[in-house]
mmJSON file of the N, C-alpha and C atoms, coordinates in Angstrom:
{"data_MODEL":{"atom_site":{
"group_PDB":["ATOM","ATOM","ATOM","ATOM","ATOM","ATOM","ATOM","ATOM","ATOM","ATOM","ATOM","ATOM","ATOM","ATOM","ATOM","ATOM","ATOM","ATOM","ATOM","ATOM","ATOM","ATOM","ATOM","ATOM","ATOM","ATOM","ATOM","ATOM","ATOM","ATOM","ATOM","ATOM","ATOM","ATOM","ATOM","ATOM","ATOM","ATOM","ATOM","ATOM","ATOM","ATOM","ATOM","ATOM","ATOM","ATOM","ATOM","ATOM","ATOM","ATOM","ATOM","ATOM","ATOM","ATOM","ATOM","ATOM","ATOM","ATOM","ATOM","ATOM","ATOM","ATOM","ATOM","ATOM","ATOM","ATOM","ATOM","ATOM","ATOM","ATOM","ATOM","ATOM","ATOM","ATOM","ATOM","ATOM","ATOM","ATOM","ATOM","ATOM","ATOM","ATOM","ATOM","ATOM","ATOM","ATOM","ATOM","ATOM","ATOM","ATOM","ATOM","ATOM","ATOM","ATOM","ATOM","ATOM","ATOM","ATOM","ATOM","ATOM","ATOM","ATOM","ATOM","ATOM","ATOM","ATOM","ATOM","ATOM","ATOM","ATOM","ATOM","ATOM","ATOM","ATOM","ATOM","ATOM","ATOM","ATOM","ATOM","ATOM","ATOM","ATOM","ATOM","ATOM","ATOM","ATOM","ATOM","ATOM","ATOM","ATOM","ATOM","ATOM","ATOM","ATOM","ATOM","ATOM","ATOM","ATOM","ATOM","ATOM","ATOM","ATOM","ATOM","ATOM","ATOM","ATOM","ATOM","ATOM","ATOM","ATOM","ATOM","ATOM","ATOM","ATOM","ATOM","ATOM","ATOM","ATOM","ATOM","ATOM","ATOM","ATOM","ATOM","ATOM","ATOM","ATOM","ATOM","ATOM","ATOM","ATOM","ATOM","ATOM","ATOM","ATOM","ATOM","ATOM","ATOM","ATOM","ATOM","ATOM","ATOM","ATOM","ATOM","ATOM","ATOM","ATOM","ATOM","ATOM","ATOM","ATOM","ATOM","ATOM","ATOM","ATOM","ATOM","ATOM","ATOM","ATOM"],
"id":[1,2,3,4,5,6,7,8,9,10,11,12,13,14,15,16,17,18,19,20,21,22,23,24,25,26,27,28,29,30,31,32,33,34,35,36,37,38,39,40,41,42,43,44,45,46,47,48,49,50,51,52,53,54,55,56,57,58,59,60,61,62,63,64,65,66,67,68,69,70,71,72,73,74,75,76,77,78,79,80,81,82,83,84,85,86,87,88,89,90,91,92,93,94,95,96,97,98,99,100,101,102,103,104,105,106,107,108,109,110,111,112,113,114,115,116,117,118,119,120,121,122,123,124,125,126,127,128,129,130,131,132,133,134,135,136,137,138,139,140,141,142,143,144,145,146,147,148,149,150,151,152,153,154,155,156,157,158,159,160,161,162,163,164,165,166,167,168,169,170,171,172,173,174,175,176,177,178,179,180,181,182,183,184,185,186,187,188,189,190,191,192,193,194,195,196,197,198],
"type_symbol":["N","C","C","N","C","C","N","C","C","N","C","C","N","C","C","N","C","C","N","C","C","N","C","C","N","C","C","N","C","C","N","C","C","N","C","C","N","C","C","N","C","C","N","C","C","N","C","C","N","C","C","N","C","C","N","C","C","N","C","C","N","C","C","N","C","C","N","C","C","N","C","C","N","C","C","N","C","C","N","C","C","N","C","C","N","C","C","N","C","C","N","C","C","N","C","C","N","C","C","N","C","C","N","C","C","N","C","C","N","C","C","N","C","C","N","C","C","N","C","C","N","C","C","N","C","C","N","C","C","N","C","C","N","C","C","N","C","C","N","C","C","N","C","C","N","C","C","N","C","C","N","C","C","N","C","C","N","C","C","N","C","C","N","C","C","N","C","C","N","C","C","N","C","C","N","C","C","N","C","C","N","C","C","N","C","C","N","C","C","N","C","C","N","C","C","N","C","C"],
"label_atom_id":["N","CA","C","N","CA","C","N","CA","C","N","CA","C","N","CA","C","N","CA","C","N","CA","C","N","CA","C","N","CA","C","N","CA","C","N","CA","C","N","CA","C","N","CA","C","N","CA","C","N","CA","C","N","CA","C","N","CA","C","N","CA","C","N","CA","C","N","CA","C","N","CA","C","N","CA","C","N","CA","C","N","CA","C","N","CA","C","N","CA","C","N","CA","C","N","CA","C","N","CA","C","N","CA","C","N","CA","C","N","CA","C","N","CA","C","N","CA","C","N","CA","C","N","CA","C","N","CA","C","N","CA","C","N","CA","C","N","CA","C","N","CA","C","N","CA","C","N","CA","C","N","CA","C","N","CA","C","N","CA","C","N","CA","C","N","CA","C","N","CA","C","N","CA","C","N","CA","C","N","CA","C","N","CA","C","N","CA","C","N","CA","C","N","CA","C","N","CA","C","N","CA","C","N","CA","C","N","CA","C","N","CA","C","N","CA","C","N","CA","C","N","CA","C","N","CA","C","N","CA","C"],
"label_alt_id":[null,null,null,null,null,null,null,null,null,null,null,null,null,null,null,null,null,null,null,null,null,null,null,null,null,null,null,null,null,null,null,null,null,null,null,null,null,null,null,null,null,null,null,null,null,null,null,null,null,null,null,null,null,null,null,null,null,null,null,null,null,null,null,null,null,null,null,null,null,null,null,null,null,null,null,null,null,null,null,null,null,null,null,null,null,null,null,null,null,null,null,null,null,null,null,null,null,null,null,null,null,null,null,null,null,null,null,null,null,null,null,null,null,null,null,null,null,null,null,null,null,null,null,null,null,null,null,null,null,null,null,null,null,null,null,null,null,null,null,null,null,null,null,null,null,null,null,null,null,null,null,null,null,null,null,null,null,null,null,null,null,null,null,null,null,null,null,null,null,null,null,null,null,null,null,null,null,null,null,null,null,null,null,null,null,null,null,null,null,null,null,null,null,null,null,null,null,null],
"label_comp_id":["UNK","UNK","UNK","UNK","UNK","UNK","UNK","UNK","UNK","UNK","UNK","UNK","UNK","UNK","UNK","UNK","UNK","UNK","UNK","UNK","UNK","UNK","UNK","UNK","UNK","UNK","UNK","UNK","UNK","UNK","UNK","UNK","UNK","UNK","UNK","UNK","UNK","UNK","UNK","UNK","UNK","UNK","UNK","UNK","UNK","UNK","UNK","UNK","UNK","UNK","UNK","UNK","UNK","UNK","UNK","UNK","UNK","UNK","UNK","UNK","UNK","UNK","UNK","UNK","UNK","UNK","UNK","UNK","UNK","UNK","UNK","UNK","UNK","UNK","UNK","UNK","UNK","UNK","UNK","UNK","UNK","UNK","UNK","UNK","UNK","UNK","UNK","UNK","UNK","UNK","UNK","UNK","UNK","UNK","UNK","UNK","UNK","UNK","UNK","UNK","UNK","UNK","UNK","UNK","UNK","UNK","UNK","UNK","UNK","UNK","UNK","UNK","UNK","UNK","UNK","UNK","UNK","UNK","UNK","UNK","UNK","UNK","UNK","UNK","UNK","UNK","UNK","UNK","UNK","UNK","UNK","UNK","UNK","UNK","UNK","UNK","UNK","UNK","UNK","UNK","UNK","UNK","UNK","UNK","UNK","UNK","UNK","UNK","UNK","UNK","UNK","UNK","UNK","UNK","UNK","UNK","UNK","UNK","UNK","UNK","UNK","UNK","UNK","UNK","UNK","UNK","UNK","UNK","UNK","UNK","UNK","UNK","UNK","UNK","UNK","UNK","UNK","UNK","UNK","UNK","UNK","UNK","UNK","UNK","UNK","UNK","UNK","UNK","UNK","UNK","UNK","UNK","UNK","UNK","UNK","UNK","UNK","UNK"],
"label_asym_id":["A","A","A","A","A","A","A","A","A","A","A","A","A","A","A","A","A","A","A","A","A","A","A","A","A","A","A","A","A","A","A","A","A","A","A","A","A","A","A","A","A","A","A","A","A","A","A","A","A","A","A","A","A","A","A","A","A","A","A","A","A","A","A","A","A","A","A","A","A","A","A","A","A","A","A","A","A","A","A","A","A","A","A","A","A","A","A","A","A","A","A","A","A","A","A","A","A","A","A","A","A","A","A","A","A","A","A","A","A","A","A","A","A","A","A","A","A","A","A","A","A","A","A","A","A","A","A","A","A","A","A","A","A","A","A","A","A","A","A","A","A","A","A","A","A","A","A","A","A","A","A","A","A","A","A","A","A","A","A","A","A","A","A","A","A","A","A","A","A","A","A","A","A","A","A","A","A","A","A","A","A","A","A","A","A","A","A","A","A","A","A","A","A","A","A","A","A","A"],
"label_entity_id":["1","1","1","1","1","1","1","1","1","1","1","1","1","1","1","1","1","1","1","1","1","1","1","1","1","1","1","1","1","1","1","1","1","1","1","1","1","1","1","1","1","1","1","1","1","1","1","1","1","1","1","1","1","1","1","1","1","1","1","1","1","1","1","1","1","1","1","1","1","1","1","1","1","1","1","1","1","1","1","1","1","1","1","1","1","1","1","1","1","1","1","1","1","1","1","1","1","1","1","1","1","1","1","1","1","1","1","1","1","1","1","1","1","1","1","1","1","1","1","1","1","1","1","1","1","1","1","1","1","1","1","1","1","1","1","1","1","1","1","1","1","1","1","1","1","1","1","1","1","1","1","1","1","1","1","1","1","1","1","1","1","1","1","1","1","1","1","1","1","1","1","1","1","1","1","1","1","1","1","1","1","1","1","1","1","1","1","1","1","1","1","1","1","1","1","1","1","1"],
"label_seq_id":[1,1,1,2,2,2,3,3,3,4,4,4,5,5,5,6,6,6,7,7,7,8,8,8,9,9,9,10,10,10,11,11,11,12,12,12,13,13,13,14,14,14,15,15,15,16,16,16,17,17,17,18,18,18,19,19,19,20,20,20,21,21,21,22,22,22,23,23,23,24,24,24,25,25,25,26,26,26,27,27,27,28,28,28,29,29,29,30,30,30,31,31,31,32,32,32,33,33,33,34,34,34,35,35,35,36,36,36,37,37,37,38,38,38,39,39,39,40,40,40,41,41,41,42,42,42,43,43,43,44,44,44,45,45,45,46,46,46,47,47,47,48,48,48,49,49,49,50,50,50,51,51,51,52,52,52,53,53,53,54,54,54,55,55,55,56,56,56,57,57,57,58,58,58,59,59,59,60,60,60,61,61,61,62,62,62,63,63,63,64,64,64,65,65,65,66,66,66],
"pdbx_PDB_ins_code":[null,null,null,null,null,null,null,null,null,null,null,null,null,null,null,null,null,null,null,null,null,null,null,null,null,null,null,null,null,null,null,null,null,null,null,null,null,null,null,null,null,null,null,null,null,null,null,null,null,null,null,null,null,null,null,null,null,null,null,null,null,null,null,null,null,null,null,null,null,null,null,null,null,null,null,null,null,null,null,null,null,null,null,null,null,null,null,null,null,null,null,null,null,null,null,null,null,null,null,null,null,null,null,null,null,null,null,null,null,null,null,null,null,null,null,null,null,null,null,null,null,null,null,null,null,null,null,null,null,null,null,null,null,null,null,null,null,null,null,null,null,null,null,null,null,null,null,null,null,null,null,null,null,null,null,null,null,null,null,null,null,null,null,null,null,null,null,null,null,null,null,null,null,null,null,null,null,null,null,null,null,null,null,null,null,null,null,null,null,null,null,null,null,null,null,null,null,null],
"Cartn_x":[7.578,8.138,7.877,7.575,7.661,6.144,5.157,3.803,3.722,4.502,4.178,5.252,5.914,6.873,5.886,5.29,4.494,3.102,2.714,1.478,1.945,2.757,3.557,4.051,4.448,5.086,2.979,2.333,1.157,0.091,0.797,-0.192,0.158,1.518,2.606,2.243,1.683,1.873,0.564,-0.579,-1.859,-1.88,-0.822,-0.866,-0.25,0.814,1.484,0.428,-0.719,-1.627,-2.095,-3.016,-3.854,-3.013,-1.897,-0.988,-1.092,-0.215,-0.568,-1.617,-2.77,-4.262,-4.914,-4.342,-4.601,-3.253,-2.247,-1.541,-1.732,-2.33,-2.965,-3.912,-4.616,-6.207,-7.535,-7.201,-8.516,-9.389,-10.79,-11.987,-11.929,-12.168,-12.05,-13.492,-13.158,-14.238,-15.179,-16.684,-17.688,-18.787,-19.813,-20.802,-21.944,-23.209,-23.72,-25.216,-25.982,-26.783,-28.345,-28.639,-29.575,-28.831,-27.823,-27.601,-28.304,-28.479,-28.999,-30.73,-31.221,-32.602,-33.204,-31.945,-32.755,-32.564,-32.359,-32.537,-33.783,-34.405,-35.305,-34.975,-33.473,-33.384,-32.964,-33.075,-32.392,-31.043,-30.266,-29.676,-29.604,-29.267,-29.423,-28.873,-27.767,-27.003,-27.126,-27.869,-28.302,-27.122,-27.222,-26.254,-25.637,-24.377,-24.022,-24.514,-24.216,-24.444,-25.258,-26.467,-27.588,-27.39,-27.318,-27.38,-29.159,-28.865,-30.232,-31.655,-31.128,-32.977,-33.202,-32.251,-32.531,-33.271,-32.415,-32.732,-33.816,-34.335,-35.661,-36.418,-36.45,-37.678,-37.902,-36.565,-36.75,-37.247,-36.825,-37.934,-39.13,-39.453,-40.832,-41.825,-41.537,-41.857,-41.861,-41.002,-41.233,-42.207,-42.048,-43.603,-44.994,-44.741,-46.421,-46.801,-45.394,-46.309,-46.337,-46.249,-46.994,-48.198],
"Cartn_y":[9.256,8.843,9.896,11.162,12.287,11.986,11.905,11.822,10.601,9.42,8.128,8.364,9.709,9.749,10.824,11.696,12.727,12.023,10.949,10.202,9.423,8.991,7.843,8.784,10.342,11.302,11.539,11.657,12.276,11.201,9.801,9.094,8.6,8.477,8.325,9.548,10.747,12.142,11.338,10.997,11.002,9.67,8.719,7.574,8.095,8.772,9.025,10.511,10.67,11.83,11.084,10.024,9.167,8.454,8.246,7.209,8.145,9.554,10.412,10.823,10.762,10.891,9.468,8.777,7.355,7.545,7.867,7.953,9.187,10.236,11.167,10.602,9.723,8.928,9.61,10.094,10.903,9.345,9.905,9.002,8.308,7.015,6.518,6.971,6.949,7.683,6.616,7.316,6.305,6.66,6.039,6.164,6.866,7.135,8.193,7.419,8.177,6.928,7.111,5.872,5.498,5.823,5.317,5.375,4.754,3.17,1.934,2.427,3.077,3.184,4.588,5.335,6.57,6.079,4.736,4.269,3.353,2.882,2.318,0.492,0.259,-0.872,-1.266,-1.908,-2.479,-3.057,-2.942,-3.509,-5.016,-5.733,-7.177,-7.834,-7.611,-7.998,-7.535,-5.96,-5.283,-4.448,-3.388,-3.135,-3.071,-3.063,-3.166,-2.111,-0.756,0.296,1.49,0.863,2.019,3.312,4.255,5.556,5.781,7.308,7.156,7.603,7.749,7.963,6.456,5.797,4.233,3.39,3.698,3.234,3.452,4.591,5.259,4.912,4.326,3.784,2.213,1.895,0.341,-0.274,1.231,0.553,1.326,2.033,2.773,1.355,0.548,-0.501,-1.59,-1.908,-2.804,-2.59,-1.453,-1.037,-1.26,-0.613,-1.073,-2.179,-3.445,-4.444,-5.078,-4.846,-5.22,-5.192],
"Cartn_z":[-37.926,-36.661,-35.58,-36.106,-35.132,-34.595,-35.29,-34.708,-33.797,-34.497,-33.04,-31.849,-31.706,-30.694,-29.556,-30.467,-29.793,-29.308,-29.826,-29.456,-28.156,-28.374,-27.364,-25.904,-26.219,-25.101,-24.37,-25.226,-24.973,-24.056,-24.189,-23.421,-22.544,-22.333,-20.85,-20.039,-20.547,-19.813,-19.02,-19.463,-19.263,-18.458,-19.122,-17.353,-16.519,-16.108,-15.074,-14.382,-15.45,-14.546,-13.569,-14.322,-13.542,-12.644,-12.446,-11.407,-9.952,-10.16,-9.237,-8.737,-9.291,-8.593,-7.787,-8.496,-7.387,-6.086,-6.203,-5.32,-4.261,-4.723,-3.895,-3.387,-3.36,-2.764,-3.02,-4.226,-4.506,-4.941,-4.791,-4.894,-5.936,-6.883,-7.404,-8.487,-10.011,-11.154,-11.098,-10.492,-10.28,-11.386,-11.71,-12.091,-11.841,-12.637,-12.427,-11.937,-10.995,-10.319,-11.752,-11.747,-12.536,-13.861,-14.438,-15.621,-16.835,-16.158,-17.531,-17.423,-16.142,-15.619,-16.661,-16.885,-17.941,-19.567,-19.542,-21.125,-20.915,-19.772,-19.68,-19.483,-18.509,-18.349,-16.886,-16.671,-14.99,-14.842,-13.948,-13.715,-12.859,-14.095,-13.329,-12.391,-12.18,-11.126,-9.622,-9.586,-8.481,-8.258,-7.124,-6.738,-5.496,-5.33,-3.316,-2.758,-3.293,-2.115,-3.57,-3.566,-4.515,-3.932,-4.77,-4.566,-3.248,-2.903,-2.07,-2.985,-4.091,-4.893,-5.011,-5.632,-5.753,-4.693,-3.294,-2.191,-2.303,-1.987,-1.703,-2.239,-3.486,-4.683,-4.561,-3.915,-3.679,-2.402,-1.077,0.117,0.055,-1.396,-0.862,-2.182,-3.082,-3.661,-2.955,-1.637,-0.962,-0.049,0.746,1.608,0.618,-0.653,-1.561,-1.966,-2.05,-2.141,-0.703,0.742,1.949,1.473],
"occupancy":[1.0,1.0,1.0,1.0,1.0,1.0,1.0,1.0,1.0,1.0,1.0,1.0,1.0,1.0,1.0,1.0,1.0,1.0,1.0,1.0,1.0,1.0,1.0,1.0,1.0,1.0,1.0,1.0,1.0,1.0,1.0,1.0,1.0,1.0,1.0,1.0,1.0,1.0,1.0,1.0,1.0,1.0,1.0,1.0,1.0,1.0,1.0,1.0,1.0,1.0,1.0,1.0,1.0,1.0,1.0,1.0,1.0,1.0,1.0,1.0,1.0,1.0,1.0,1.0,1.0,1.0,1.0,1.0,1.0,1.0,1.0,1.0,1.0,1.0,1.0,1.0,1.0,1.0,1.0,1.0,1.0,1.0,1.0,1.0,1.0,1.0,1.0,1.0,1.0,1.0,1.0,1.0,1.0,1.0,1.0,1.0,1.0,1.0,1.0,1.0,1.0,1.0,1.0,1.0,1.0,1.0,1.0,1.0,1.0,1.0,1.0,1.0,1.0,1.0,1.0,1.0,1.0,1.0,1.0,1.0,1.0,1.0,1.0,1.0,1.0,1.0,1.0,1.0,1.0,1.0,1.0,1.0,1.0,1.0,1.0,1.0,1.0,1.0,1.0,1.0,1.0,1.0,1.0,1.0,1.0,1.0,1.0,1.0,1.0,1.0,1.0,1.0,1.0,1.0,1.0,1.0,1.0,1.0,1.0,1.0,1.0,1.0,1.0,1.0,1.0,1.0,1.0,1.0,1.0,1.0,1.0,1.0,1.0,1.0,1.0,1.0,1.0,1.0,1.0,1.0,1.0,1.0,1.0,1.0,1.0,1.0,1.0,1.0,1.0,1.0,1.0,1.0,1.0,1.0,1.0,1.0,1.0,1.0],
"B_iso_or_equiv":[0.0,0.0,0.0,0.0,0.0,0.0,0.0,0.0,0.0,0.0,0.0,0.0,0.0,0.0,0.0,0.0,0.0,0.0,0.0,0.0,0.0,0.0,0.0,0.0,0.0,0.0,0.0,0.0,0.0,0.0,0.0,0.0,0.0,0.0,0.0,0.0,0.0,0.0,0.0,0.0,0.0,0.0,0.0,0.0,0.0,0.0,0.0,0.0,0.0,0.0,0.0,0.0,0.0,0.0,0.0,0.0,0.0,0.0,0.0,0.0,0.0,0.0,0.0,0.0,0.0,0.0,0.0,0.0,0.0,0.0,0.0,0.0,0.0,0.0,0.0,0.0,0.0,0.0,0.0,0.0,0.0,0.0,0.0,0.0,0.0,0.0,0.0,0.0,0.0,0.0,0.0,0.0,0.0,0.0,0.0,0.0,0.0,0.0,0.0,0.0,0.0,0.0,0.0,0.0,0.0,0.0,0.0,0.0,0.0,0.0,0.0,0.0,0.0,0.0,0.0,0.0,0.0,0.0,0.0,0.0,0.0,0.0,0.0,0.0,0.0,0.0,0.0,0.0,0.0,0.0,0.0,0.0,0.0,0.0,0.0,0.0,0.0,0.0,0.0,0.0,0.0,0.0,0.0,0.0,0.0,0.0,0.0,0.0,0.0,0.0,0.0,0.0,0.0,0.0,0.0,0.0,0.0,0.0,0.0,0.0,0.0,0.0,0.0,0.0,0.0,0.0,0.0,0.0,0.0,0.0,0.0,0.0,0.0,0.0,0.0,0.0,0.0,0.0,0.0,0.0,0.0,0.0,0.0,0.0,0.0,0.0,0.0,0.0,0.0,0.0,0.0,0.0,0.0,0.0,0.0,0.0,0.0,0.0],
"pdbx_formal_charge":[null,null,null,null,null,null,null,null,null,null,null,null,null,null,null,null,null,null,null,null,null,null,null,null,null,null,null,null,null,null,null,null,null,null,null,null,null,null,null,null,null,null,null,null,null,null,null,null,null,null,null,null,null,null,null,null,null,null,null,null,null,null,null,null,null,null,null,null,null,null,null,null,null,null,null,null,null,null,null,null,null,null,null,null,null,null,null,null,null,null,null,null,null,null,null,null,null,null,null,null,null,null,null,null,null,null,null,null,null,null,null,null,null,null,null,null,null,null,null,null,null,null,null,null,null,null,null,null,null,null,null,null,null,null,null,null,null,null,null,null,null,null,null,null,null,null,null,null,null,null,null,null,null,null,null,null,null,null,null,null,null,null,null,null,null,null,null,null,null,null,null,null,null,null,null,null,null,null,null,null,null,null,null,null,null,null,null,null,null,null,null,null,null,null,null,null,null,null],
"auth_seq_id":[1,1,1,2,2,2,3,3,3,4,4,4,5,5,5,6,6,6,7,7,7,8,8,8,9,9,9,10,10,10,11,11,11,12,12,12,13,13,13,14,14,14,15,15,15,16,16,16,17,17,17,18,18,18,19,19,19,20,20,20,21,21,21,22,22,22,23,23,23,24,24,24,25,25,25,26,26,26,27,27,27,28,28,28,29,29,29,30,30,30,31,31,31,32,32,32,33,33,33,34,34,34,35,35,35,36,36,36,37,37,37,38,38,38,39,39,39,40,40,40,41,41,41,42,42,42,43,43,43,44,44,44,45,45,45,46,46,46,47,47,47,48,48,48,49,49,49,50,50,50,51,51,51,52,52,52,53,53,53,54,54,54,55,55,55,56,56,56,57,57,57,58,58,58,59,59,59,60,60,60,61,61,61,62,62,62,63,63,63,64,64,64,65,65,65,66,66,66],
"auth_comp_id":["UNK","UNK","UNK","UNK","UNK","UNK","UNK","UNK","UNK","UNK","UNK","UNK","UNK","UNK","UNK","UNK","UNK","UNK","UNK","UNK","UNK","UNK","UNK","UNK","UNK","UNK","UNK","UNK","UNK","UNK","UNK","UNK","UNK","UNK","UNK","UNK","UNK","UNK","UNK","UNK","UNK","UNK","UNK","UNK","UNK","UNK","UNK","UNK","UNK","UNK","UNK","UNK","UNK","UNK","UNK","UNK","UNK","UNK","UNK","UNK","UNK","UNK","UNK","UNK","UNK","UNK","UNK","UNK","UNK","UNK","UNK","UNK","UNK","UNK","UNK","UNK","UNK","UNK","UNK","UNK","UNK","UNK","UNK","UNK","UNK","UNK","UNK","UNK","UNK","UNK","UNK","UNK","UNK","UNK","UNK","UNK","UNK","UNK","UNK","UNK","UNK","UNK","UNK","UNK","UNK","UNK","UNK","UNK","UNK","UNK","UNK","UNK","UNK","UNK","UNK","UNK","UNK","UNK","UNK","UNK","UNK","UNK","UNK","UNK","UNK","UNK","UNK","UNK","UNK","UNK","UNK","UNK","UNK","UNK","UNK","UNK","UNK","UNK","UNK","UNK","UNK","UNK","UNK","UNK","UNK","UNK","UNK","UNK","UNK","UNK","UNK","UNK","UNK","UNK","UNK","UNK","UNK","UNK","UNK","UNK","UNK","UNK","UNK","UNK","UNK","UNK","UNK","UNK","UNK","UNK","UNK","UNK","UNK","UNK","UNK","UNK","UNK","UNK","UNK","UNK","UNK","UNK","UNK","UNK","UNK","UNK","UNK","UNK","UNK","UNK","UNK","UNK","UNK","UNK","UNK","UNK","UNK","UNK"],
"auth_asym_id":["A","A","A","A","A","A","A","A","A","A","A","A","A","A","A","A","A","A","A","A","A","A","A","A","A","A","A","A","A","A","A","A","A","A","A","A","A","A","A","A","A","A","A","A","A","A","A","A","A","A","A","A","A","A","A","A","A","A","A","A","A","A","A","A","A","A","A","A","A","A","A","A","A","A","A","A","A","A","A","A","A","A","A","A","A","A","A","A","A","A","A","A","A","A","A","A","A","A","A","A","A","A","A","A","A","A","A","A","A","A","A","A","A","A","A","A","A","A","A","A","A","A","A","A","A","A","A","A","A","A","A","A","A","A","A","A","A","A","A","A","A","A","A","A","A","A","A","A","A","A","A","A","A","A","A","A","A","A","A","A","A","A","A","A","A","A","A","A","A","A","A","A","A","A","A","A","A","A","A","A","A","A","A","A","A","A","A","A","A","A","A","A","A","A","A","A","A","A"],
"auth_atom_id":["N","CA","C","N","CA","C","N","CA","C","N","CA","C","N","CA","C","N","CA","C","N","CA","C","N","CA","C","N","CA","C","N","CA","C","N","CA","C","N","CA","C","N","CA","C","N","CA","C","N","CA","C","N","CA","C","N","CA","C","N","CA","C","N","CA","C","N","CA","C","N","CA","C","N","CA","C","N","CA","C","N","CA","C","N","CA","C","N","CA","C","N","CA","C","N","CA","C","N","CA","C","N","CA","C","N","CA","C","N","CA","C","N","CA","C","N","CA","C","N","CA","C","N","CA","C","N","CA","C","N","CA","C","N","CA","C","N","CA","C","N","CA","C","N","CA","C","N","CA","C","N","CA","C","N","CA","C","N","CA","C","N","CA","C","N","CA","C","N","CA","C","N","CA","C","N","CA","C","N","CA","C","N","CA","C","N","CA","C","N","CA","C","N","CA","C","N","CA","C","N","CA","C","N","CA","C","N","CA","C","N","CA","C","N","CA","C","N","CA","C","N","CA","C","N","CA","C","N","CA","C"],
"pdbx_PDB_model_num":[1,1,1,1,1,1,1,1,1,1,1,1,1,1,1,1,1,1,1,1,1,1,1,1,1,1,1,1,1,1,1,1,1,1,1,1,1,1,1,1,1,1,1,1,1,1,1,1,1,1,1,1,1,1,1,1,1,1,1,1,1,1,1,1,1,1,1,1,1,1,1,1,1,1,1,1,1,1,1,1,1,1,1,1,1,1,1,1,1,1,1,1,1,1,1,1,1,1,1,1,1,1,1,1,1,1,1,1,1,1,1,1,1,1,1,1,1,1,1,1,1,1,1,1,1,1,1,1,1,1,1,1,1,1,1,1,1,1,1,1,1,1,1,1,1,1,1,1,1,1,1,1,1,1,1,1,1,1,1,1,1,1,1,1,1,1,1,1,1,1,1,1,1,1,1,1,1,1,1,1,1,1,1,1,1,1,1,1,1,1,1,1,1,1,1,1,1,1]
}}}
């Protein structure tokens, strides 16, 4: 009982971390740019706001096929 009381104290500690860091307005935990692209896959869906290497590779592929 003592270990599921100390498991149970240990993961309330760790939501109420994360509650206060959203309530401070810190930035929300994002992703790392070209993640699926360094296993060698695309993302299918696209994305809203591509990082700027992304950008950069996608209007310098649109200028090469003009």
């Amino acid at each position: 009982m003592t270990i599921f009381l100390v498991s149970f104290l240990v993961m309330v500690v760790a939501i109420l971390a994360m509650a206060v860091g959203v309530l401070v307005g810190r930035r929300p935990i994002g992703g790392s740019c070209g993640g699926l692209e360094r296993l060698g896959l695309e993302c299918d869906a696209g994305c809203d706001k591509p990082c700027p290497e992304r950008l950069a590779r996608m209007q310098s592929s649109s200028k090469e096929a003009l």
